[in-house]
N, C-alpha and C positions, 0 to 999 in steps of 0.2 A: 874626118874632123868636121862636126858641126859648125857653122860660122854663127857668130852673136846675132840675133836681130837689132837690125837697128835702130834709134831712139827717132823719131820725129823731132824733127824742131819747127819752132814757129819763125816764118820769113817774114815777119814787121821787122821795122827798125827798133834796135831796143833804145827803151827814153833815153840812156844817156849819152847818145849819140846827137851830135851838135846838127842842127838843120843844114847849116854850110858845108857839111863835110859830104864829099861825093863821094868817098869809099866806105865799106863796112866791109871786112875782108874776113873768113872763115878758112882754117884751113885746117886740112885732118892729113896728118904726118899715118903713113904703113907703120912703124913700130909706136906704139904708146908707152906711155910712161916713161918717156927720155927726153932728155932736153936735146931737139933737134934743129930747130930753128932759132934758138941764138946764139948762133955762131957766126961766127965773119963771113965766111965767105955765103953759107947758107943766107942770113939778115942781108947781107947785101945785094944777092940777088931778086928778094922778095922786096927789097924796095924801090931798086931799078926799074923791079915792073910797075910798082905800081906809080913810079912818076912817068914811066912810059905809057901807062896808058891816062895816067891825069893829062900830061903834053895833048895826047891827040883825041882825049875827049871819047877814051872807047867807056859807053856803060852809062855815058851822059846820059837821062833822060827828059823831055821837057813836059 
């Protein structure tokens, strides 16, 4: 099985992203086209980390 080439994206921040905000988070789920990440226990994970890493400042950059 051939695998898809994959699309490029562009790594600017897009405009509608607030200056203050320290994350922009991208994330590509192995099955497509299902709703994979809102679900409870999945959403709560993905946000755990991401106050886990706002706490200690990982990805800060000055």
């Amino acid at each position: 099985m051939e695998l898809p080439t994959r699309k490029r994206l562009a790594h600017n921040i897009p405009q509608w992203v607030t200056e203050s905000s320290c994350f922009f988070v991208t994330i590509n789920c192995n099955e497509r086209d299902m709703n994979q990440l809102c679900q409870l226990k999945t959403g709560n994970a993905v946000l755990s980390a991401a106050a886990f890493y706002h706490e200690n400042q990982h990805g800060i950059v000055d």
